[in-house]
N, C-alpha and C positions, 0 to 999 in steps of 0.2 A: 504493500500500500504506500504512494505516496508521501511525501510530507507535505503539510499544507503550502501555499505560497503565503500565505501571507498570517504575520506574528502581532498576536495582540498585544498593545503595546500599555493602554489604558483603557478601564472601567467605566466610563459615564453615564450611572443608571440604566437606563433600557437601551444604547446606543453603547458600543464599543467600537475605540480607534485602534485600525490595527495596521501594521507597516511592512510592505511587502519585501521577502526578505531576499528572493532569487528571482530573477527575469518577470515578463508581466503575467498575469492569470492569463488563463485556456480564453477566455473569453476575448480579450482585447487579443492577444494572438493571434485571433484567426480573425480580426478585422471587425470587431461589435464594437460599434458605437460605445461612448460613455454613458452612463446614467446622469441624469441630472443631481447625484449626491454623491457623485466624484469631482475630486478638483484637481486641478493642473498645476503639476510643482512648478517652480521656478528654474527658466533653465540653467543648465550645468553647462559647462564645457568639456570635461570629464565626463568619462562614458564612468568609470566604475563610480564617479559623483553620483552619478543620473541613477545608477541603481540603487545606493542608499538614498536616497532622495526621493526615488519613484514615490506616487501618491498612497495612502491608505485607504483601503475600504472599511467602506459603514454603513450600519446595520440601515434600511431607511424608514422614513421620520418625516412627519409635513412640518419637522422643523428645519431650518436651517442646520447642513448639519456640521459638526467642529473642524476647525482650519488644525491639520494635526501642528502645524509648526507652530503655532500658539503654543500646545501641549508639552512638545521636544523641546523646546528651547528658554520659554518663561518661567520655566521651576525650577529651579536651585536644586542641588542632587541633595537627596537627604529631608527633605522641604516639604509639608503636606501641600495642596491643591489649592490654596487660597489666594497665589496670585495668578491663578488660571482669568479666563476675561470674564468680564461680566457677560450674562441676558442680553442685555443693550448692544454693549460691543458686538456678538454674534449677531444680531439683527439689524445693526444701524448703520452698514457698511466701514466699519471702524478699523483701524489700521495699525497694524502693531509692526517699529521695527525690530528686524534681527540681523543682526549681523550685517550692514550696511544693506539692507535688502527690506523694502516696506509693504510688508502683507496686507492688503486689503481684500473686503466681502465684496462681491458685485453678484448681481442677479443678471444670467445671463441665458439666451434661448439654447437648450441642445438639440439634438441632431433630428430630433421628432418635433420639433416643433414646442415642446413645453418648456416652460425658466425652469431653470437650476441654478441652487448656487455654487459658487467657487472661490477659493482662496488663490490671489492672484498677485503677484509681483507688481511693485510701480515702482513709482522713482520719489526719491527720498528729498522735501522738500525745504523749503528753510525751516532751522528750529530755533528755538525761543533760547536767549543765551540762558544759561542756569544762574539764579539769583542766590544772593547771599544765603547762605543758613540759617532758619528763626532763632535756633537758639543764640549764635552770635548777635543778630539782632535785638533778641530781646534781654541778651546780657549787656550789650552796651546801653539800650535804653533804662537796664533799671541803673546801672552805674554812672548814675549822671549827676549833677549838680550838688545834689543833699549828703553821697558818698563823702566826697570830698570837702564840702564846705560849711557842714552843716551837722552831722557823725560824730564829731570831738567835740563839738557845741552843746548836742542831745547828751552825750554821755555825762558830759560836766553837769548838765544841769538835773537829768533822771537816775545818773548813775547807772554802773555796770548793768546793777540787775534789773532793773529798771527798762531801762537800754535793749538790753536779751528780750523782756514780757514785749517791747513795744514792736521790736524782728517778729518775735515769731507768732506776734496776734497778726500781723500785716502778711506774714508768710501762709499762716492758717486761711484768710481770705483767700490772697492770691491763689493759694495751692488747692483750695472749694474749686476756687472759680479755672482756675487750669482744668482740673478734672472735667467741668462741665462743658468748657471750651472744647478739648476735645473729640467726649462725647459728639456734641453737636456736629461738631467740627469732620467730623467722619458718619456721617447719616447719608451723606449724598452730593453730589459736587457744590462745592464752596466756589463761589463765582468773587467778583471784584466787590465791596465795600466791608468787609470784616465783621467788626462787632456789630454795625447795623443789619447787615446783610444776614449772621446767625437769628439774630431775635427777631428781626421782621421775619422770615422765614419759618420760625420755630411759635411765635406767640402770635404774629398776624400782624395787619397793618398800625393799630393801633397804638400798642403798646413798641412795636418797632418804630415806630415813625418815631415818637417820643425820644427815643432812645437815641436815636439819628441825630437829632438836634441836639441832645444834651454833649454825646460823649465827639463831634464835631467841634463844637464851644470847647469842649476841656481840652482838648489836641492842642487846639489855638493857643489856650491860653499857657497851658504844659511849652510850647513854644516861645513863650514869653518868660515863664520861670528857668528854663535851662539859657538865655541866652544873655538874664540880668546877671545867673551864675557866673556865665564867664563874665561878663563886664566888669563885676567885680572883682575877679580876680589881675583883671587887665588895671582896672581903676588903684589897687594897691599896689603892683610894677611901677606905676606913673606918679605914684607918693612915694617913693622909696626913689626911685631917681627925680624929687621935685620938676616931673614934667605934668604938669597938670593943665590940663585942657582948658575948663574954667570953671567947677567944682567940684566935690565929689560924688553928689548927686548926680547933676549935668553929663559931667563924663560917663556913667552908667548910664546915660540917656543918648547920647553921642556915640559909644562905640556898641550899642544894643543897636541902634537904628540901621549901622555900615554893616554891621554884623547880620542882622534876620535877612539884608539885600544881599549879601554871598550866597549866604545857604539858599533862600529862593532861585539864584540865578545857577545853581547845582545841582535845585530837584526840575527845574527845569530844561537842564540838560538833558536829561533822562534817567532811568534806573539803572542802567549800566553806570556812570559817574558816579552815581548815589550809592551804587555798592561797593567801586570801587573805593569811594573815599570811607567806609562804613569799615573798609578791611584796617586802612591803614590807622583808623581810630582804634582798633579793636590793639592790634600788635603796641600801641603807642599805652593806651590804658593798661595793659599785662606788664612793658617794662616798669614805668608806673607801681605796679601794684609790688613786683621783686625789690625795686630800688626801695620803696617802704619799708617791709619786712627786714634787708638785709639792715637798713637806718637804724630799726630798733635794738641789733645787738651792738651798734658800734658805740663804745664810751662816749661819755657826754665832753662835749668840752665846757670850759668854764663861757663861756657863750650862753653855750643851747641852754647852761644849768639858770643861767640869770634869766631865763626866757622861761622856766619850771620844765625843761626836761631833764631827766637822770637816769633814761634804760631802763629797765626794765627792776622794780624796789616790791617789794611783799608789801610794804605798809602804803605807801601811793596806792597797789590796787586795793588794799583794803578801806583806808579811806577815800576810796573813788567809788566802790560798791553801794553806797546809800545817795539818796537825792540831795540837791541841794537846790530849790527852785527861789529863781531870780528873775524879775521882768513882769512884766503883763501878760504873757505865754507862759509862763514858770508854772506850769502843772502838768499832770499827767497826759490829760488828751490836749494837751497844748501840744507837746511836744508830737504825740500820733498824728496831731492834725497837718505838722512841718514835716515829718519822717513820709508819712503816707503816700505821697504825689512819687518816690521813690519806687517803693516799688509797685507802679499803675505799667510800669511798660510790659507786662508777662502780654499785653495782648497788642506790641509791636507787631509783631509774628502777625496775626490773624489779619490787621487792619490791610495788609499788602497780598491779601489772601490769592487777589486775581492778577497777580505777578510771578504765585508758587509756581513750580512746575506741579509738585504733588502734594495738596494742601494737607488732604488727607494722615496724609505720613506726615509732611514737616510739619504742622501745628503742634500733633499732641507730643512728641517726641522733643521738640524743640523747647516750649514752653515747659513741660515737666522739670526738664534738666536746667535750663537757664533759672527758674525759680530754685531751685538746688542749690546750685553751685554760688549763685549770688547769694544766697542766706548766710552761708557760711565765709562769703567773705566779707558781711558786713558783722557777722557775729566776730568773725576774727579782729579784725580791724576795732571796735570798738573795745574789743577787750583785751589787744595788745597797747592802744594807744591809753584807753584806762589806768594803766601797770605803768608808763613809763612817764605821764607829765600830771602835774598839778594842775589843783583848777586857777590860781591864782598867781603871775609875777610880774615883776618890773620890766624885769628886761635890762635894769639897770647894775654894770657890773660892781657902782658900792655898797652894793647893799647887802653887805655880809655881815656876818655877826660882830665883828669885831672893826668895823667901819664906823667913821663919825657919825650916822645919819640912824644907827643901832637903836632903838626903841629899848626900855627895861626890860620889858616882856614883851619875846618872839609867839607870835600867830602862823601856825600854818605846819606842814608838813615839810616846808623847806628847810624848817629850823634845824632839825635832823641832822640835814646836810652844809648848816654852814654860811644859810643863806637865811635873811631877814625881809619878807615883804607884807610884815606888817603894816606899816602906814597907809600902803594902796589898798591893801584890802580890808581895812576898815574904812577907808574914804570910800572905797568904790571904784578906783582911778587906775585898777592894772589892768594894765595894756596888752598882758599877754598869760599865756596859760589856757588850760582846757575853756573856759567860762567864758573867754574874754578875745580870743585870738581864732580867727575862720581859718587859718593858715596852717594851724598847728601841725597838719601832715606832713606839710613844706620842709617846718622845723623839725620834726623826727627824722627825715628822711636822709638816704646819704648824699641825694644830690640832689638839692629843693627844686632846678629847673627841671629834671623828667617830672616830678607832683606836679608841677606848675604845665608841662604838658602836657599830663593826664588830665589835668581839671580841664583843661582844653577840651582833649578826644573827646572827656566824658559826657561835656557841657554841648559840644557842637555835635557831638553824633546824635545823643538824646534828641535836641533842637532840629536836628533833621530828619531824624523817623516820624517826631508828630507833624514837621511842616509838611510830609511827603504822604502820612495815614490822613491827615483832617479834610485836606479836598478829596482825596478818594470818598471818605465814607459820604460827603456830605456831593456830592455829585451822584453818587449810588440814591443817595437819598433824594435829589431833586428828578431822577432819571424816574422812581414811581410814582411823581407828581400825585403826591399825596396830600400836600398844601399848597397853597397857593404863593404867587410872587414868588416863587421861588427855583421856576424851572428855568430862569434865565443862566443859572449854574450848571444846568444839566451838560451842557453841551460840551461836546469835548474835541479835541484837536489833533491833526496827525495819524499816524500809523496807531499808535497804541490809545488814543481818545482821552490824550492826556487832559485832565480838567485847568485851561489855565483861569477861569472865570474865578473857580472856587481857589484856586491859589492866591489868587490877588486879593479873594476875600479875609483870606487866612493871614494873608500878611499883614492888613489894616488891622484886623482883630489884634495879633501877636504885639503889633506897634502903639496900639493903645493899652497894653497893658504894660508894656516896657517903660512905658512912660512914668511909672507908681514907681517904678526903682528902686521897690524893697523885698526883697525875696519872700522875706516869712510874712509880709500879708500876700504873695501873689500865690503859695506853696494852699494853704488852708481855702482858698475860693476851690480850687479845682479839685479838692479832695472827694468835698461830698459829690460831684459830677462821676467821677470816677467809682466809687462806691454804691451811687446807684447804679449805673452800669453791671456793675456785681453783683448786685441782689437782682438785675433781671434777664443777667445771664444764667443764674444760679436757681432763678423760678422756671423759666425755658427748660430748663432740663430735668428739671423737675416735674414740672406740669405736664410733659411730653413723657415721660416715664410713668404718671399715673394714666393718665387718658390712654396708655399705649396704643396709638394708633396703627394700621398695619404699615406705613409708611416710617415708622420708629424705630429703627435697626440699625445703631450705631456699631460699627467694628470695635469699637474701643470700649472695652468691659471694665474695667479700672473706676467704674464711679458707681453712685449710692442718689437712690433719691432723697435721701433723708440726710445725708450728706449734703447735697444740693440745694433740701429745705433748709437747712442748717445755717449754711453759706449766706443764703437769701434774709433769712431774719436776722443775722449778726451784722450783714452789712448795713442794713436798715437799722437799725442799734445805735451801730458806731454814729454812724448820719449823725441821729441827732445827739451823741455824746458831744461830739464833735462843735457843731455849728450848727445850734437845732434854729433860728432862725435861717440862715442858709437854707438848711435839709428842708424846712417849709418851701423854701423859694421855691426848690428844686420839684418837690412835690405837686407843688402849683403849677406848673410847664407841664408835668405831664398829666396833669388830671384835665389842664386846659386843651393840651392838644391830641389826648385820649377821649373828652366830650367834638372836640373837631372835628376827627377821622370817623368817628362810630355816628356822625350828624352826615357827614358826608357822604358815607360807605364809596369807599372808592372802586371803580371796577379792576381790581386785583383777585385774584383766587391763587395762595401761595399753599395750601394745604398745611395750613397751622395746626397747633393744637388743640385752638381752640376751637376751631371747627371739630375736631375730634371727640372733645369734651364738650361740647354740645348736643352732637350724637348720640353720646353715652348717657347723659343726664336724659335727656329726649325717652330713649328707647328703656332708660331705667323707669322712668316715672311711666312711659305709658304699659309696661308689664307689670306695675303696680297698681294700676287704675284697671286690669284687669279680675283683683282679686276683692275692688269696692263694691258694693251691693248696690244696688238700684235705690235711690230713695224719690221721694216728692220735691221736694224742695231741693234736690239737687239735677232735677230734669232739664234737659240742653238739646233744643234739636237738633237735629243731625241730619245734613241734608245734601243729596245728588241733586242737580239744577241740571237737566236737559236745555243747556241754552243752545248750545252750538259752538259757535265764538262768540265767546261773552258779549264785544263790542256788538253784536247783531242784534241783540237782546238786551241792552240795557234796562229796561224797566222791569224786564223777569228778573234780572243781578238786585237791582235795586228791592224788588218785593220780597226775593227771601230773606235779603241782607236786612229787611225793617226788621223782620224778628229773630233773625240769628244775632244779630246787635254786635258782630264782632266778637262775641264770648261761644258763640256754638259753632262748632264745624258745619261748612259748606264748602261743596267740591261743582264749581261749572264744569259739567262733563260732553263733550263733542264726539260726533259719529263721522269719521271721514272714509270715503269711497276706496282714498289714496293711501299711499304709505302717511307715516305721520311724521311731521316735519319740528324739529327741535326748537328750528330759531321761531319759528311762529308763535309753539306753546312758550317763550321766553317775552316774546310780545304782549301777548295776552297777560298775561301775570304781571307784567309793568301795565296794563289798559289796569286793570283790578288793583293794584297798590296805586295808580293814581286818581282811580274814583274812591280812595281810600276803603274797600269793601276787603276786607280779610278773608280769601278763600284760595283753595287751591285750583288749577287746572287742570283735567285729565281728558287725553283722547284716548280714541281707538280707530282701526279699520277695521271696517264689515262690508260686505258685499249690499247690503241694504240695511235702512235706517232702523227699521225694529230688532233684528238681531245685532245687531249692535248696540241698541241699546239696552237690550236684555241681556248682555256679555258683560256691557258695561257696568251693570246691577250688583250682577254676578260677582265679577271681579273684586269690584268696588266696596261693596257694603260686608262679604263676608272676613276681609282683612279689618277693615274697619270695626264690625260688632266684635270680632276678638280682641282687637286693639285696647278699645276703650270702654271695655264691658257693660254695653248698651243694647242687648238681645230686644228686639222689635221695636227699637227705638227710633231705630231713621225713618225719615220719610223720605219720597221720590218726589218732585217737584216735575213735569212734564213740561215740555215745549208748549210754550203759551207765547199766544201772540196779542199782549199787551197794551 
């Protein structure tokens, strides 16, 4: 007996690919036509190619049936079947390359006359450069501004442990809201606008539209607090070499204005500039971060010691472990409210969604780890610089114990060492140390100009991920004209439909905030923005995991609804711990543009959740309406109107509708000859929601008008008496001519 020709190679339910393993079958051999559920490999130049290559048979199927080199070639050895193609892909003529060679579906006639499909070779066309990695992304945007300048400040004034609770309440959000990002994030193709585009998609227009507008604003304004950071740091260069522009205000207002017109004239370059400069920030913040750490073991000089640093001392971190609040911020959520806007970048990543190659993959991988590895080096960081400086000195080098300017009694932890800066910090007046100096990295470090570079990277990359997410999101958002005045942003320009409208907008917004040129009130506006954002990414995912609708299949299992519910009420918490007049504000915008959208209902159908959960509530309540007994006083009639098309008959719509009153079910029911036609019955039902009459409309075909509408009867009233357990309750209304 023979051996077969051909070797099965994979299982796919009721369809097996099999790969032919010596010359071709008896049947093509002797000149048979193909089947229509063969397909034509790719040619070889090699003849012993051509035999490994020859096509596979399969079993047939009125499906499309599988391209084997899909199969052979997209699975990793060792691998189970998961990055086999989708449903869509086998149906939608979709194209996979392999190996410089682009498979594509075509439906194409065989040799009898009937289409078959076929997996066919094409030519390999332009592809999309590959973009940066989220998690690089979203590790340079949370290492922006607050890292640097703002880190030794918190610590000095919350203390160590203090410092640690304020990380990992901020990490706990973020890392809720990563999970649900995700989640979402992997349900189905992630298109261009990011966080707006998850929540509009997942909660509906409503409460997406809101969202759109809010977390737009905070991008902007986020745009404005990373770029007063550098100013500031620029602005202290130019007092240290008395070059001063013309004050020190001013100046933050001067080199913030030249500064947000670079980075716009960068992201309008394109994404390729933008990532490329994204890289060079990334390598520049890492030397940065070594040159710190190695600062901290190198002895102090009698310098850095007048400035309150000393290396790393047991008693500095111990007395740096408890609070010591100072200021009008000087409390616990003061300090969360300046920290917070830190780390908002975990959804860097998501907002560039429609620049990924594979959103899918680099969201939740990206964000997970970038929230990671950032926690740990702001935990490090605060509790190495903790250990090594005081919160109070002069800076001045007489002020040692044994100097003329010596006080009776030394204050302070410096005393220890030698050194006196009593007088200033009983006045208030030192200039330097944890409490008092935004520099202090500078000062620990072994070479203050790489910090002084990294504040740079830190400052200008952050300020260029949200100049470059905020007109995306909020052009996604004027593209659903959802509100009004507002579609003159939509429009976009060029090959990739760059938004420069909403650029321009973002820039006037960023440049009236740069104007306040004070960091810690512009750090606290955008917090609560960002925080709602969290709570209704963290409801999205939530609400879409109870309502489970069948469109709800995220790849990414790693999350919790109750986790997600969790997420959602702590951010809403913080809100108003925070800046509960703000969280009102914030509330207010969206209750105002949640009453808008749902007054508006805009023609969108995005298959939300809460379409899902409406379903569910629906079909719960009416299989419990079937187990209420009939009463008197709860009698509702219930009525089939033989109008036609309603519009024909207005005064029948109008008669039943006087005693159904809008609380009892009525259904205008039509007999058509013809097929029945969708967009008609979508008509009628706009005629009837504009003579304000609440009913439904239903056709049918019949060959003639009485059995049809005795089908219709049929149909009609026996779903319905089980529905809403009403046995001989409906009546029939006849074609009456009025």
């Amino acid at each position: 007996m023979e051996s077969p020709p051909y070797k099965t190679v994979l299982s796919l339910g009721r369809f097996k690919v099999r790969k032919l393993q010596s010359g071709p079958p008896p049947d093509q051999a002797n000149g048979a036509p193909k089947g229509p559920g063969e397909s034509t490999p790719p040619p070889q130049p090699d003849s012993r190619q051509a035999e490994e290559t020859d096509p596979p048979d399969y079993e047939t199927t009125i499906d499309a049936t599988p391209c084997y080199e899909f199969y052979a070639h997209s699975v990793p050895a060792g691998r189970t079947r998961k990055n086999r193609p989708s449903l869509d892909m086998l149906r939608n003529a979709s194209t996979v390359k392999d190996k410089g060679v682009l498979y594509t579906w075509v439906l194409s006639p065989s040799l009898e006359g009937d289409c078959g499909w076929s997996c066919e070779p094409g030519h390999l066309g332009s592809q999309a450069v590959p973009f940066l990695s989220t998690q690089v992304r979203c590790m340079l945007n949370i290492w922006g501004v607050i890292l640097y300048l703002r880190l030794p400040w918190i610590t000095a004034q919350a203390g160590i442990g203090l410092t640690w609770l304020i990380i990992l309440m901020s990490t706990v959000v973020t890392a809720i809201t990563g999970l649900s990002i995700s989640a979402i994030s992997t349900n189905g193709k992630v298109k261009s606008g990011g966080t707006y585009f998850l929540i509009s998609r997942s909660l509906g227009p409503e409460l997406g539209g809101s969202i759109g507008l809010l977390f737009s604003f905070a991008n902007a304004v986020a745009v404005a607090m990373h770029v007063v950071g550098f100013s500031e740091t620029v602005r202290d260069l130019l007092l240290e070499t008395d070059s001063v522009i013309a004050d020190p205000v001013n100046d933050i207002r001067i080199v913030g204005v030249l500064t947000v017109t670079v980075l716009l004239g960068i992201a309008l370059a394109g994404m390729e500039w933008e990532a490329k400069a994204q890289v060079i920030f990334f390598i520049v913040i890492m030397i940065s971060f070594v040159n710190y750490f190695i600062g901290t073991l190198i002895p102090a000089t009698e310098e850095k010691q007048s400035k309150g640093y000393y290396s790393y001392r047991g008693d500095i971190f111990v007395q740096n472990i408890g609070p010591e609040w100072r200021g009008e911020s000087g409390s616990f959520f003061g300090m969360f409210s300046i920290f917070f806007p830190s780390a908002t970048g975990i959804l860097a990543g998501a907002n560039i969604s429609g620049d990924l190659k594979d959103p899918a993959v680099a969201i939740p991988k990206g964000t997970l780890t970038a929230i990671f590895l950032t926690t740990l080096t702001y935990l490090a960081i605060s509790a190495t610089i903790g250990a090594c400086v005081i919160r109070d000195a002069s800076g001045s080098l007489n002020d040692t114990l044994g100097s003329i300017n010596a006080t009776g009694d030394c204050v302070g932890v410096g005393c220890g060492y030698g050194w006196n800066f009593t007088e200033c910090t009983v006045a208030g007046t030192c200039e330097y140390g944890l409490a008092n100096n935004y520099q202090t990295m500078s000062l620990v470090s072994g070479l203050s100009p790489l910090i002084t570079a990294g504040i740079f990277a830190a400052t200008l990359s952050s300020a260029l991920a949200c100049l470059v997410s905020a007109p995306k999101v909020f052009q996604c958002l004027c593209q659903d004209n959802l509100y009004p005045l507002i579609g003159f942003f939509a429009k976009g320009y060029g090959k990739n439909k760059e938004p420069l409208r909403a650029y321009a907008l973002t820039f006037m917004v960023a440049i009236a905030f740069i104007l306040i040129a004070e960091l810690n009130t512009i750090a606290p506006i955008i917090s609560n923005f960002f925080l709602c954002s969290y709570a209704l990414i963290n409801f999205s995912c939530f609400h879409a995991t109870v309502t489970n609708p069948p469109g709800w299949r995220p790849s990414f299992r790693y999350f919790s609804k109750w986790t997600a519910l969790f997420g959602a009420v702590i951010s809403v918490v913080i809100m108003f711990l925070l800046t509960w007049w703000a969280a009102l504000i914030v509330v207010g915008i969206i209750v105002v543009s949640l009453a808008y959208v749902t007054y508006k209902k805009p023609d969108v159908n995005w298959g939300s959740s809460v379409q899902a959960g409406t379903y569910n509530i629906a079909l719960s309540y009416s299989v419990n309406l079937t187990e209420v007994e009939d009463h008197v006083k709860n009698f509702r009639p219930q009525c089939l109107v033989l109008t036609g098309p309603p519009s024909f008959r207005p005064a029948l719509v109008d008669f039943v509708s006087a005693f159904t009153k809008n609380v009892s079910l009525m259904i205008c029911g039509n007999v058509l000859h013809t097929a029945p036609c969708v967009g008609d019955s979508d008509e009628h039902v706009k005629w009837l929601n504009d003579r304000k009459v609440r009913s439904f409309y239903s056709l049918i075909s019949a060959g003639e008008l009485r059995s049809g509408a005795r089908s219709l009867m049929q149909v009609k009233h026996c779903p319905l008496l089980a529905m809403f357990g009403t046995a001989a309750r409906c009546v029939t209304v006849p074609t009456l001519l009025l």
